[in-house]
Structure formats: C-alpha cells, structure tokens
C-alpha positions as CSV (number, residue, x, y, z in Angstrom):
1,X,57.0,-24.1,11.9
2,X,57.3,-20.7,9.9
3,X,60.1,-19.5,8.6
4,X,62.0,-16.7,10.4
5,X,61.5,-13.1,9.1
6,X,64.2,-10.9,8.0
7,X,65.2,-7.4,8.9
8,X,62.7,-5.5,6.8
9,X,60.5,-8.2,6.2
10,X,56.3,-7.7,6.5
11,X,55.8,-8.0,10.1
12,X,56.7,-4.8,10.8
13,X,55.0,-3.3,8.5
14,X,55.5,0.4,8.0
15,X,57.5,1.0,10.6
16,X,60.0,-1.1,9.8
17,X,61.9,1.0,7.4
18,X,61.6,4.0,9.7
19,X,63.1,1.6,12.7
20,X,65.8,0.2,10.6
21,X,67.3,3.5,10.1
22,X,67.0,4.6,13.9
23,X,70.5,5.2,15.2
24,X,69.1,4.8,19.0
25,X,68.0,0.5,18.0
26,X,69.8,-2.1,18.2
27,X,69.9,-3.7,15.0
28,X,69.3,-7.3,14.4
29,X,67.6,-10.2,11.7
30,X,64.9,-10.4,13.9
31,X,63.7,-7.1,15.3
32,X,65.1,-3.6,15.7
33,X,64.9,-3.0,19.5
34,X,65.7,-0.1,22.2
35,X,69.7,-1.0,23.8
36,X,70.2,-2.0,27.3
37,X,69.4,0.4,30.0
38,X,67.6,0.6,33.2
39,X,64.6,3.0,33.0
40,X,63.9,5.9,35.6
41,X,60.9,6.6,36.4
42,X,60.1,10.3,36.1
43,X,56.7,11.1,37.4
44,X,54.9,11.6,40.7
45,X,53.2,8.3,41.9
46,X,49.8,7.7,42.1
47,X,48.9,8.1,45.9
48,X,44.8,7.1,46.5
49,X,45.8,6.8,50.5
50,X,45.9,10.3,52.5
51,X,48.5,10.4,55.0
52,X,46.2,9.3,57.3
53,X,45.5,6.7,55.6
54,X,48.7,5.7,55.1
55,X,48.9,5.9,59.0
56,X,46.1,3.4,59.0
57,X,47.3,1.0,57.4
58,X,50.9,0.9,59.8
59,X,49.1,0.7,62.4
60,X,46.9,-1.9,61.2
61,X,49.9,-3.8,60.4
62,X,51.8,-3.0,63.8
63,X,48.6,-4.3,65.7
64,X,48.3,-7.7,63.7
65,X,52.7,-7.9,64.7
66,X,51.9,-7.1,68.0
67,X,48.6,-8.6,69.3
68,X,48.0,-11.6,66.5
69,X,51.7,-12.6,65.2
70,X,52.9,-14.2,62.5
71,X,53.7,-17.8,62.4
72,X,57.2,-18.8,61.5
73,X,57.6,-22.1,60.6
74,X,61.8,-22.2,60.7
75,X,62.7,-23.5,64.4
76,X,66.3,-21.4,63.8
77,X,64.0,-18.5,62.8
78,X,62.2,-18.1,66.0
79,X,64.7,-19.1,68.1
80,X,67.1,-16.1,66.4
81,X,63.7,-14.0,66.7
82,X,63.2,-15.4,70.6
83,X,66.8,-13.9,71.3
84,X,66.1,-10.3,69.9
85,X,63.7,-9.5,72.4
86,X,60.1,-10.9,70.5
87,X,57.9,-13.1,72.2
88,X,57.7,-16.8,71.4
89,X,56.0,-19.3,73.7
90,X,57.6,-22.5,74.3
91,X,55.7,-25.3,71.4
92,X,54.5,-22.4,69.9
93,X,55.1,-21.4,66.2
94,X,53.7,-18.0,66.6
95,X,55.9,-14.9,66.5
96,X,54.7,-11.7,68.5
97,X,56.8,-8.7,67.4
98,X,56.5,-4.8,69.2
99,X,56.1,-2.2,66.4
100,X,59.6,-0.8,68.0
101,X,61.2,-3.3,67.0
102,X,59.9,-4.1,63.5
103,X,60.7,-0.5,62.9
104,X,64.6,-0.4,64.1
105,X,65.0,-3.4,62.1
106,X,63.5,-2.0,59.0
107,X,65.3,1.0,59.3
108,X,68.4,-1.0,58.8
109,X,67.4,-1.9,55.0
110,X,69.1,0.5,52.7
111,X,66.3,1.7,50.0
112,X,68.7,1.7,46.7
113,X,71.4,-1.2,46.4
114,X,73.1,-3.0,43.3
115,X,73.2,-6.8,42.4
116,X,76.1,-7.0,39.8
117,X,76.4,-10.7,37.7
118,X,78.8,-12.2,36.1
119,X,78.7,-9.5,33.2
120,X,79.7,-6.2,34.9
121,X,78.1,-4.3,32.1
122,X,74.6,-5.9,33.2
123,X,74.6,-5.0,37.0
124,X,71.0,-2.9,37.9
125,X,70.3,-0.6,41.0
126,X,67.2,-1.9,42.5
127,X,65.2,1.3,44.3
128,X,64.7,5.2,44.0
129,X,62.9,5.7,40.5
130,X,64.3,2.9,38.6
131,X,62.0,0.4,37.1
132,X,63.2,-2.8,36.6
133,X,61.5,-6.0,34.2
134,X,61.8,-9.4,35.1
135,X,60.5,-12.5,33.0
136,X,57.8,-14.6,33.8
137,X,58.7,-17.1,36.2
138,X,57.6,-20.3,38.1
139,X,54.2,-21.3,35.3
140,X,53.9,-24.9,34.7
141,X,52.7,-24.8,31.6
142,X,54.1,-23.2,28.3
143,X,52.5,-22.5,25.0
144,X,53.1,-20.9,21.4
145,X,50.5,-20.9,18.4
146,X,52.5,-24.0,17.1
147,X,52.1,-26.7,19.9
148,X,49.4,-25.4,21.5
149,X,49.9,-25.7,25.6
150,X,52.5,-27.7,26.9
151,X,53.7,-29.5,30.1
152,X,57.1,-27.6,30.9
153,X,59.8,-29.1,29.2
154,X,64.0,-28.1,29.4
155,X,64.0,-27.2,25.7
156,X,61.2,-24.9,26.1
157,X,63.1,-23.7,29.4
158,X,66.0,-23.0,26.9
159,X,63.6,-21.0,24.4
160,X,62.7,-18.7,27.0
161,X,66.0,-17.9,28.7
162,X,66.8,-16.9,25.8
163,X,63.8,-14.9,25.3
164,X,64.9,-13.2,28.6
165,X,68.7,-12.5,27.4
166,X,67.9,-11.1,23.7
167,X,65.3,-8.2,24.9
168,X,67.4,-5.0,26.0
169,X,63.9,-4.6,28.1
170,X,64.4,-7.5,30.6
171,X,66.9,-6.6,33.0
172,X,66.8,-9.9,35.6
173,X,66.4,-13.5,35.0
174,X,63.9,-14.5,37.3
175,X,62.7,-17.8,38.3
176,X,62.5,-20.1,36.1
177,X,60.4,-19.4,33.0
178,X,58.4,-22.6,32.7
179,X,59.0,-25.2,35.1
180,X,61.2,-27.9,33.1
181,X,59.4,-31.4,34.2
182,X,60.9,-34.0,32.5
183,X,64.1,-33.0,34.7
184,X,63.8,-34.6,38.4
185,X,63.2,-32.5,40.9
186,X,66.2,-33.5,43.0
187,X,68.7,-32.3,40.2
188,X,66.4,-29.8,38.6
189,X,68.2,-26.8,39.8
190,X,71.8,-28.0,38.7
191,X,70.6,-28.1,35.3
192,X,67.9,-24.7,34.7
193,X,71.2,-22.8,36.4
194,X,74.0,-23.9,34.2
195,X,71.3,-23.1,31.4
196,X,70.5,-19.6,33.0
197,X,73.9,-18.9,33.8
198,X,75.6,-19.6,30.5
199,X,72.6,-18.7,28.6
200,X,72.5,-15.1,29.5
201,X,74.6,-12.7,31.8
202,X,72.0,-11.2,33.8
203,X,71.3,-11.1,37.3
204,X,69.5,-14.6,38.6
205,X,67.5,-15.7,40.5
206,X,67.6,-18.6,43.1
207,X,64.5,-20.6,44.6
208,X,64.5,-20.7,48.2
209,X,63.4,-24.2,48.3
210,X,66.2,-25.6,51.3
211,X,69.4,-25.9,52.1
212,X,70.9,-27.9,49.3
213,X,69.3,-25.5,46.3
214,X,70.3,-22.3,47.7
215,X,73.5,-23.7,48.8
216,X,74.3,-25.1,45.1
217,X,73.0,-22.0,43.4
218,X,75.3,-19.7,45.6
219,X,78.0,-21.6,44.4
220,X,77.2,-22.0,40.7
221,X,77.1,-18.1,40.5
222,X,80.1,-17.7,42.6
223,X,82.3,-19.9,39.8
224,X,80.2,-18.5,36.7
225,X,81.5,-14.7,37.9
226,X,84.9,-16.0,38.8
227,X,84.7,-15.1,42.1
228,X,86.0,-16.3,45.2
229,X,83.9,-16.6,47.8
230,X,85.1,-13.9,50.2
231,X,84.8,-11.3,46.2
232,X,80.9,-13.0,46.0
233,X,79.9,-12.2,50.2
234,X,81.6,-8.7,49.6
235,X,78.0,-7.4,47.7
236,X,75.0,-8.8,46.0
237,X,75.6,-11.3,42.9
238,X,72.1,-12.6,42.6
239,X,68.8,-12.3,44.5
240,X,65.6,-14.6,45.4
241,X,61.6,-13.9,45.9
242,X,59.9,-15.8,48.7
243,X,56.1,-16.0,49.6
244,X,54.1,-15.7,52.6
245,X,51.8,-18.4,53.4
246,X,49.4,-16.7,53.8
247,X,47.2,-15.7,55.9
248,X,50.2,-15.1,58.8
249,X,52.3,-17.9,58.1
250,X,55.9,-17.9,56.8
251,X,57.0,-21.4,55.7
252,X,60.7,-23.4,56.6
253,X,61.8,-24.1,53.0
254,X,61.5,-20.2,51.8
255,X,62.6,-18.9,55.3
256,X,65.6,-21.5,54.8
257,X,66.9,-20.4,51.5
258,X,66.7,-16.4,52.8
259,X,67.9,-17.1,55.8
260,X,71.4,-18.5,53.8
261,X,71.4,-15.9,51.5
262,X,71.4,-13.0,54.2
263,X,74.0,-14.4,55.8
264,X,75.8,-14.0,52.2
265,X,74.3,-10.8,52.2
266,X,72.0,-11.8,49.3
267,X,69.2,-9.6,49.0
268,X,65.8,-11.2,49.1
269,X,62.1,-9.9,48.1
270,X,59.9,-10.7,50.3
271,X,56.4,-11.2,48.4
272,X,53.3,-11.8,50.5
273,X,50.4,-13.8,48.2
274,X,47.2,-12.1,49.4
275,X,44.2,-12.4,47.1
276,X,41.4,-10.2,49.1
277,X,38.4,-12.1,49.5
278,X,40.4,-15.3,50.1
279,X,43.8,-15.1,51.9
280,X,43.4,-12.0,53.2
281,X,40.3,-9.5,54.1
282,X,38.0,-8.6,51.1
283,X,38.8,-4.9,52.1
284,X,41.5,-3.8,50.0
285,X,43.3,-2.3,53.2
286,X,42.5,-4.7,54.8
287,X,44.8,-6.9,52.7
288,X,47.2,-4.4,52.4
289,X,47.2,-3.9,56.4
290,X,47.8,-8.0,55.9
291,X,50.3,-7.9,53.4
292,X,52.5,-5.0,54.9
293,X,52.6,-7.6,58.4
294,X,53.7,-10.3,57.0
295,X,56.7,-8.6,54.7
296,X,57.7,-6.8,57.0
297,X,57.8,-9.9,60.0
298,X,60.1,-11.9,57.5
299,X,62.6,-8.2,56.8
300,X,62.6,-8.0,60.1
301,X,64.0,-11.1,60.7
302,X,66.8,-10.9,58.2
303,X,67.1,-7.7,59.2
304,X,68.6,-9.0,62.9
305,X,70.8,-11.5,60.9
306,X,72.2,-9.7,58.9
307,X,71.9,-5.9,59.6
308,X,71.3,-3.7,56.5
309,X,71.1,-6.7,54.2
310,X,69.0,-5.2,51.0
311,X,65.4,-6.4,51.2
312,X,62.6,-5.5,49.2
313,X,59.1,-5.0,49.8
314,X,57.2,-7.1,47.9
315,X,53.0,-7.0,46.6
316,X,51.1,-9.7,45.3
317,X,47.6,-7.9,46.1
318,X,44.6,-9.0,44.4
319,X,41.4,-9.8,44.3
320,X,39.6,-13.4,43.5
321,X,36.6,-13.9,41.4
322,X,33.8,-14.5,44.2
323,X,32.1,-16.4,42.1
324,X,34.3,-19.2,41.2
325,X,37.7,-18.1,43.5
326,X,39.9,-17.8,40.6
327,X,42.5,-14.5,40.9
328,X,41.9,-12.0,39.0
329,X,44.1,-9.7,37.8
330,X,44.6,-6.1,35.9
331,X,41.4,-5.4,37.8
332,X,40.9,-2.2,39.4
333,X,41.4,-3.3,42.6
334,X,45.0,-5.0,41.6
335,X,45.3,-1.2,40.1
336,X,44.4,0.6,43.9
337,X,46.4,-2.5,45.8
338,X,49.9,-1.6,43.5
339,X,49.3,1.9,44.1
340,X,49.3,1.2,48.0
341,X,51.9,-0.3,48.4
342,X,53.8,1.9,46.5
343,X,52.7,4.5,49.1
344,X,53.9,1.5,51.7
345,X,56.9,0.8,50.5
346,X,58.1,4.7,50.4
347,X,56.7,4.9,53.9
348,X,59.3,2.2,55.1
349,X,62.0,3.5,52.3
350,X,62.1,0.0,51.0
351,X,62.0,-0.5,47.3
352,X,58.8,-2.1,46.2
353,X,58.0,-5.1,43.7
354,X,54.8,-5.9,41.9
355,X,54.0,-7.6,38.5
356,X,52.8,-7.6,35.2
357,X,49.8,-9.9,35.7
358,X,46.8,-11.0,33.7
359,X,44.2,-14.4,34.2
360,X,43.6,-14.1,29.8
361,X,44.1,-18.5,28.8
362,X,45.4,-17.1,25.4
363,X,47.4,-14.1,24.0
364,X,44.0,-11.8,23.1
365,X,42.4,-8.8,23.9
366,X,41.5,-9.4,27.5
367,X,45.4,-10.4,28.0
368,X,46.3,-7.0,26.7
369,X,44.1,-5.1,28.6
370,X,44.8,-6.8,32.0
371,X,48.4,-6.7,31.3
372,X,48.5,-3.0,30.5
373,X,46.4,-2.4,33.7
374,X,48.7,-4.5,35.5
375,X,52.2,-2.6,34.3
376,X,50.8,0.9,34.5
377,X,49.7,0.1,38.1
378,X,53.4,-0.7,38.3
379,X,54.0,2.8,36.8
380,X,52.1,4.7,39.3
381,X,53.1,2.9,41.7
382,X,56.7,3.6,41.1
383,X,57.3,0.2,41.4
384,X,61.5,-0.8,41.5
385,X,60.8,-4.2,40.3
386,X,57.7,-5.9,37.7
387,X,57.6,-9.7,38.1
388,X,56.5,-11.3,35.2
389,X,56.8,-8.3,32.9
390,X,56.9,-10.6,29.9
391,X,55.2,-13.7,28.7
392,X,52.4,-14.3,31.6
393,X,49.2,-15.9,31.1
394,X,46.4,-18.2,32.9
395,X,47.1,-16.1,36.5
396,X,50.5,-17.9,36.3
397,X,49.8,-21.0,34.9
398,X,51.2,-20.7,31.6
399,X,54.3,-19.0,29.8
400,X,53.5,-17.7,26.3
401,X,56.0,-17.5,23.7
402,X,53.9,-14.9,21.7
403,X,52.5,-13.2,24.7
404,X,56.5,-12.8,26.2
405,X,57.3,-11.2,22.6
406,X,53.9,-8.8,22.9
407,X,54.8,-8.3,26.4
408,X,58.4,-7.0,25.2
409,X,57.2,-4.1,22.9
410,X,54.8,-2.7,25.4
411,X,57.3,-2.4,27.8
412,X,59.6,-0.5,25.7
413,X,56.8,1.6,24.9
414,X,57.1,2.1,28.7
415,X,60.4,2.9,28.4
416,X,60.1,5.5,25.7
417,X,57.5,7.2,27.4
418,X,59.8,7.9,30.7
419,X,62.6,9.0,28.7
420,X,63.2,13.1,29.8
421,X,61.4,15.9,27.7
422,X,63.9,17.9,25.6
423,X,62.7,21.7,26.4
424,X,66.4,22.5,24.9
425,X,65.8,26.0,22.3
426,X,65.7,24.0,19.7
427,X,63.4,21.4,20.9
428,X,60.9,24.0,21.5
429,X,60.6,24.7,17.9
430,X,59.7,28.7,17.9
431,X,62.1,28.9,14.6
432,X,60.5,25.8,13.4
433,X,56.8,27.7,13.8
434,X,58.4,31.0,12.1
435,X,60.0,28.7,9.1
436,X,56.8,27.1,8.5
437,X,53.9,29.7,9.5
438,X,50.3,29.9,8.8
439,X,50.2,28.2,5.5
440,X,52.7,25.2,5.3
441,X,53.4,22.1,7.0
442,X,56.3,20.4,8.8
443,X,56.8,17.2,7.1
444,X,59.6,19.1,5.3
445,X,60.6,21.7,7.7
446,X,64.5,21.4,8.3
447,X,63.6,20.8,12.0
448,X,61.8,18.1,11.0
449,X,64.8,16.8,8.7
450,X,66.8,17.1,11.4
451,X,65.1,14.4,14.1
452,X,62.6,12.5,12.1
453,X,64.6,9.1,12.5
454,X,64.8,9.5,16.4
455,X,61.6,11.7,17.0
456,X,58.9,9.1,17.8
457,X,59.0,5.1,19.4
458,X,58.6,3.3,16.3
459,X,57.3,-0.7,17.2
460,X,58.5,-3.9,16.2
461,X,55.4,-5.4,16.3
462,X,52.2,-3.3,15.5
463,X,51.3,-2.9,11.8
464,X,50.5,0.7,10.6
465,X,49.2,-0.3,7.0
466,X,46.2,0.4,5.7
467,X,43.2,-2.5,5.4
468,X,43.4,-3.2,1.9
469,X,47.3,-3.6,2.1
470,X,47.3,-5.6,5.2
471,X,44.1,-7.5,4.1
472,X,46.5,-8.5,1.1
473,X,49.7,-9.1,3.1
474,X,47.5,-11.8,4.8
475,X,45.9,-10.5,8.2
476,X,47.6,-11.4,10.1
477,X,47.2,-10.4,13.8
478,X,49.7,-9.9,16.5
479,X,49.9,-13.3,17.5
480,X,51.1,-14.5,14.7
481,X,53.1,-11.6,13.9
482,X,54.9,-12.2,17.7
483,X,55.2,-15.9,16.4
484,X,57.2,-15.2,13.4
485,X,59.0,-12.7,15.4
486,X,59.7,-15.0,18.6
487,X,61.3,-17.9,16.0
488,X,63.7,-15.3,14.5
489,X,65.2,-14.0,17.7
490,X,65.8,-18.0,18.7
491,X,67.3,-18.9,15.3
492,X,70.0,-15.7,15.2
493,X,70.4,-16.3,19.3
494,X,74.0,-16.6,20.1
495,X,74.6,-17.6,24.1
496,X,76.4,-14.6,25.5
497,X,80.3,-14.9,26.2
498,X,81.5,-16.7,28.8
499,X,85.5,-18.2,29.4
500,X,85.9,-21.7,28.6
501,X,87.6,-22.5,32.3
502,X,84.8,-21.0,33.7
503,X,82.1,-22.8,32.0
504,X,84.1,-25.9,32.6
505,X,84.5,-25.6,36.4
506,X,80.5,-25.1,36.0
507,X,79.8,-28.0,34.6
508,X,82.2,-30.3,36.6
509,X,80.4,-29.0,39.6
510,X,76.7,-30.1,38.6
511,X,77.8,-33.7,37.5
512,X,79.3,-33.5,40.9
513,X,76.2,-32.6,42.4
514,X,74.2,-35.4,40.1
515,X,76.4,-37.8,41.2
516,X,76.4,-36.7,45.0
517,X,72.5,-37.1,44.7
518,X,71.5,-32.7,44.1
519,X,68.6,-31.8,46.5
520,X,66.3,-34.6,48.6
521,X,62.7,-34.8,46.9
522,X,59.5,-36.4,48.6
523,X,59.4,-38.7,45.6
C-alpha cells in the first residue's frame, strides 16, 4: 500500500498551491476541500414534456391506479387501504385506487421538510432547489487498485463510512456502502449502525427489511441523538429508500419497515426500479407513466397513516441493454427519464430523488462519462436527492474506493458551479477594464490581486502540469492519483465526537440485541 500524500504533495499538482491558500477550503493532510453546506440549485430545469405531456403521463398513471392496480403484498397494508374507501377483493392482493383519492392523499405530503441527526449542525432540508449527495449504497462488492474486487467485508464497510463523513460534499449516509458479508445477516444491522452512527454524524439511513431492523434502527438513533422517544416522534431523525417490485407490485418486508417509520413520522423515499424494455414498457413514458403509479400507490398509503408524513418521489428510470438485458446507465434515455420526473415530481409538489449511476466495471473513461451524464441529469432535473453520488460502479454491483474519491471532486465542481453570480460594481470590473485598457493584461491588475485565491474552483484531484513535467512526476492517472488521495483521508480520519454515555448505552443495546437473537434470517 502507498504511502499517504501530504498537503502540498504531487497529486495535486498545480493547483495545490493555489488551493492551499484558498480561505473558502477546508484544510487538511489529505486534500483541501469545499466546507459543509447544502447546495441550491439556481437554474431552470430541463422540461422535454409539454404540459400536455405532462398531463399524459398523470393520466396514464391514474388509469393503471384505477383500472389495473397495484399489488400490495402487506396484509395490514390493504386492509388499512380497504378501509379508506379503495377497492380490494377478498383473496386478492391487488389494490384499485380512484385518481381522487391518490390525489387528496398526495396533497397531504409537504414538498420541503428537514431530517436533523444526532449533530444539529448536519441537519439538511430535503425539497425546493436544494441538491442533496448521498453515498453509494447497497453493492456487494467493493474494490480499490490495491486488492482488486472484493466480497464486502466490515473493514471495508468502515473505509467507506468514513469516506462518506470526511467529504463536506456528502450530506446523508445512505445504505450501506458495501454490503459487510462476513457479518450474519441476522445481526448485520446492529453492527453497520453502531459503525454508521459513531462513525459520522449525518443523517442515516435504515433498510426497510421487517419489523425487527427498522424497529432496532429507530432505537439506535433515538439513543445516539440523546433523545427520548416522544423528542425523536416529534420530527424526522433519519430516513429510508424502498423499491417497487416492479412491474405493479409492492413487497411486505419494504412496505413493513415504511409502514413503522410513518407512524414515527419517518420520512421515506419511495423509489420504483423500472428499467424500460424490461420492468416496465420500452417507451420512455411509458415507464415513467409506470413509475409515477407505483410511487405514488405506496405515498398514498402512508399518506392515510400518517397524514402529511414527508415522502419523496423517487426515479430509478432506465433503460436495459436489448442485447444482453444488462441496465444501462448515463444513457440518454436515463438523461430524458430524470428530466421527467423532475417535471413529475413538481407536478405532485413532492421532492424528487435520482442518482449518480454508471454500468463502467472499473474507474475509466466510460465511468466518467456515464457518471457525469448521470449527475447533470440530476441537475436539470432539479433533483432534491442523488443516490449514489459517490463511489458507484458495475450498475451497482461494486463500490470503488478511487471512483468514490473521483466522484467527490466532480460533485464539488457541481457545487461551485451553482454558487450565485456576483454582479456587485465591483464584480463587473468596468474600473478593472479602464485600469488595464487596450494594451495590458489582468494577471496584475489590482482587481485581480484582490480575488485571485477565491476567483476560480481549484481541484483536488486533476493535474494541470504540463507533459514533460507530469511525464517526469510519473504519469500517473487519476486512479491512482484518487488512490493515494483515498489512503490519506483514512489515515488522518478522526470518528466525529460523540459523549461517552451515549456511545455506551449504544453499544449495551446491540450486544443486547446479539444476545436476544437481532433479526430472523432464512438461513
């Protein structure tokens, strides 16, 4: 394994002087990065749909409610469903809703709301033009240039929580970053959320995989904020993501885990999967006619539990590689499908989540392209919420460590470019022009004196030397410059603060969950 860089050292090349010295980074051995905030997206969204094709797709959503259903899995679900009016035939699983009704339920979901954790400081507002990053969450598999790819493991779990709580550009712990095997799946979730929870002070994330999971993770961030439990029911702590089945099918383990969280008024985002061309119709609107149904079945639902519980609109729209049926994604048509449901999500007033996707097997070219697609169809999309916004690879398969540090500098790029346009007298320069006129330059113009440290994003991560002087430095290419860059931010990491009573009464609960068994398994 390398050793860690220093501040200043090669992989920064140029701009690493320039960075050091910018008052608006936060300074560290490892990198020089942009300081906690939430970003706000500025600009008009990207609307292919008319308004009548915006109507389109409603109805086509409204119809497959009202005339084809949804199928909800949950007996409690369709019995609560039965009761407000929808119609469910006896030994049926199939949920008929009126538009009506989907709509006075929806109405009920407020379109901005806050989830505050543990650290006060960290608490986000999810909706209106915010833009919020989440980790990559739920891959199998991880990988770095070191080890090659990797069955999940806790220590690489570890690695990439931390990952998540030293960039100032992830603002939610999601699921769990790799998926740590060699911990039983019946005690699993004890462990990855004393490790999230005392590794950073974000907002988390809970699976809704059953009773006992969401139960225990409720109660783990209760005692890591220090909360009683009437202080965590009063507003949202912490959040979950559940899929659709799709086509039309909402399953009893995700429904579960919502269901208890609404009535904890949890907020959950509900995230159809529809790959066009193989869960749902090849027609893009078609699968956005599919998606918006089966969101809006589940929002409905917690909607009558637990009336204006935050929800959010969720879109997994892709396409699939006909040839082989692999998803594909930063494709034009994941570009259209974001854009969409952007248009969707503001015609409901729900706030909308999407993700940084790509189907690249290693941390190259095509990953970069697909990703950027991927995020600035989150852009234009004014999406609230990007799902793995740092470290994806293989379609979800696989967490890269490189690829998660890579991921991080384009999305403070993203950042930087939102950030409001000084048109301020002095920032429009006229005296500047008169200083300097026809015959000089501005490298040494007092306005350019005056803002040259803070006047332009400088990266952690790219290298701005010339080829002889990079050819000499070793070549190195941003993998490996991410690799050096990803082992210095773990060997400076220091686990966020947290009181020793607290983390105490957090531990004594999961070895009292161990012991008591955690969560049934099938195996």
């Amino acid at each position: 394994m390398s050793e860690p860089i220093e501040a200043g050292g090669e992989v920064r090349g140029r701009s690493g002087g320039r960075s050091a010295r910018r008052g608006s980074r936060v300074s560290g051995h490892a990198i020089n990065q942009m300081p906690w905030r939430i970003p706000s997206n500025p600009d008009r969204p990207t609307e292919p749909l008319t308004s009548e094709g915006v109507e389109a797709v409603h109805n086509g959503a409204m119809r497959v409610l009202e005339e084809i259903g949804i199928d909800f899995l949950h007996d409690d679900a369709r019995k609560i469903l039965k009761g407000a009016g929808c119609i469910v035939k006896d030994g049926d699983v199939r949920v008929r809703m009126d538009r009506a009704f989907v709509m006075e339920q929806v109405k009920k979901a407020p379109a901005e709301f806050t989830i505050t954790p543990r650290n006060p400081e960290k608490t986000i507002t999810v909706g209106g033009k915010n833009m919020l990053f989440v980790n990559v969450s739920s891959p199998p598999n991880y990988s770095n240039l070191d080890v090659g790819r990797k069955v999940g493991t806790r220590p690489a779990f570890q690695d990439l929580i931390k990952l998540t709580q030293y960039f100032n550009c992830i603002h939610m712990a999601g699921g769990y970053p790799v998926e740590p095997v060699d911990i039983h799946a019946s005690i699993r979730h004890l462990d990855c959320l004393y490790d999230k929870l005392t590794l950073t002070d974000k907002v988390c994330h809970a699976y809704s995989l059953g009773k006992e999971r969401i139960e225990d993770v409720m109660e783990m961030v209760r005692i890591a904020g220090g909360l009683t439990h009437e202080e965590f029911a009063a507003k949202p702590r912490m959040y979950t993501n559940i899929n659709s089945s799709s086509p039309l099918k909402h399953d009893t383990p995700m429904l579960d885990g919502a269901m208890r969280l609404a009535r904890k008024g949890q907020p959950t985002i509900v995230t159809p999967f529809t790959l066009a061309g193989a869960m749902a119709p090849v027609s893009l609107a078609g699968a956005i006619v599919q998606q918006t149904a089966e969101a809006l079945a589940c929002i409905a639902l917690l909607q009558v539990i637990t009336p204006g519980l935050p929800v959010v609109y969720g879109s997994f729209t892709s396409n699939v590689d006909m040839k082989t049926g692999a998803p594909a994604f930063g494709t034009p048509e994941y570009m259209r499908a974001t854009q969409m449901s952007g248009q969707m999500a503001r015609f409901y007033n729900l706030p909308l989540r999407a993700s940084n996707a790509c189907a690249a097997n290693a941390p190259d070219a095509q990953a970069s392209w697909e990703s950027i697609f991927s995020l600035w169809a989150c852009v234009s999309a004014r999406t609230n919420v990007v799902y793995h916004a740092a470290g994806w690879l293989e379609g979800g398969l696989c967490a890269s460590y490189e690829k998660f540090v890579m991921d991080c500098e384009t999305l403070q790029q993203v950042m930087h470019y939102m950030q409001p346009i000084d048109t301020s007298e002095d920032a429009i320069g006229v005296e500047a022009i008169r200083q300097v006129g026809p015959h000089g330059n501005f490298f040494d113009s007092d306005h350019t004196r005056a803002r040259y440290t803070d006047a332009f994003y400088a990266p952690f991560i790219s290298d701005w030397r010339n080829f002889e002087s990079w050819q000499l430095a070793g070549a190195e290419q941003t993998p490996q410059r991410a690799n050096k860059i990803w082992k210095a931010i773990l060997a400076e990491f220091e686990p966020p603060p947290m009181d020793v009573a607290i983390q105490e009464e957090l531990a004594a609960f999961v070895e009292k969950r161990k012991r008591e068994g955690g969560a049934p398994t099938d195996f």
